[in-house]
N, C-alpha and C positions, 0 to 999 in steps of 0.2 A: 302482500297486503300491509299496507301502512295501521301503523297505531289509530291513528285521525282519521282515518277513511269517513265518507259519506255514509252510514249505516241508515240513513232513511229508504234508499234507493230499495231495500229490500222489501218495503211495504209494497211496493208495486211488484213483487215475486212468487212465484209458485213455488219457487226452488225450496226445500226445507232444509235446515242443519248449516246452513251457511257460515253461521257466526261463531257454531260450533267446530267448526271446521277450519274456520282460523286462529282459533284459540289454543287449542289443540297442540301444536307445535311450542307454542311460546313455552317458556318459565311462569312461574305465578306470580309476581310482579307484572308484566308484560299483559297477564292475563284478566288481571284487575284493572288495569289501564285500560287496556280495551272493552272489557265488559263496560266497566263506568262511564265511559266516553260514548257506550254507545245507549244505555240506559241517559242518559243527557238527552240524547239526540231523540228516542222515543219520546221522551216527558216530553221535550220542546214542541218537536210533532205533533202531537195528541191536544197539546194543550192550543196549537194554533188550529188545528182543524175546529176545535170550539171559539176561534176568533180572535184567541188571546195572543198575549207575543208572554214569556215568562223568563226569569232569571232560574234556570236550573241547575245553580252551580251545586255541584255533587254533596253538599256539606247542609247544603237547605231542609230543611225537611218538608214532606211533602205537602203535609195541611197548608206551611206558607206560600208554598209552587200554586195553592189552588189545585190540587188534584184531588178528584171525590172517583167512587167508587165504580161510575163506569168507565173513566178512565183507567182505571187501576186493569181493570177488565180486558179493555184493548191492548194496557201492555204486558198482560199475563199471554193473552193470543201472540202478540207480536215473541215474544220469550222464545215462548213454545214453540212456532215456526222458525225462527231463526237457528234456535238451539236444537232443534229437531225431537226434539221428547217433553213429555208432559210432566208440568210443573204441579205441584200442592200449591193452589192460591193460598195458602197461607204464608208459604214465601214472601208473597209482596207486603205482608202486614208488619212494615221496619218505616223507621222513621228519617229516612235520609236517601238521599240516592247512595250514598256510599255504605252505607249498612246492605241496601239491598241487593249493590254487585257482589259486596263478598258473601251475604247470605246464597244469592246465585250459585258463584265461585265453587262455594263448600260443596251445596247439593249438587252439583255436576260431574265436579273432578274428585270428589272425594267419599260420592256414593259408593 
């Protein structure tokens, strides 16, 4: 599995733990890379099924992405499926995409 991988494709999956599962392997470098690029990839998703197109560069914070609270929603689902175990929404309450891969990060590999 590539760093860049398509991580959308998952929303159309039953399969659970997927992303956990590639994480897994890596080093924590490798593994922030990938979680952020793929938290990108959700925000982006989420925010075009409501019509919009958005700049989700990982450093933005989310109020300027225009993300409100049912988004936040779907990508605590999408987390949880992917990563295969259930998240504290409070996790997503960080202001950045990159605050909230490593916030991820911690709680996963380091519970």
């Amino acid at each position: 599995m590539t760093l860049t991988q398509d991580w959308t494709a998952l929303n159309h999956s039953k399969t659970k733990g997927q992303l956990l599962a590639a994480l897994t392997p890596l080093g924590h470098t490798e593994r922030l890379t990938m979680l952020t690029h793929y938290i990108e990839q959700q925000v982006a998703w989420i925010r075009q099924q409501g019509g919009s197109e958005t700049d989700t560069t990982a450093n933005r914070s989310f109020l300027a992405i225009g993300f409100d609270s049912l988004m936040s929603v779907e990508l605590l689902y999408s987390l949880q499926r992917d990563l295969g175990r259930d998240l504290d929404p409070v996790a997503l309450e960080q202001d950045t995409i990159d605050d909230l891969a490593q916030n991820i990060l911690a709680a996963v590999f380091l519970a």
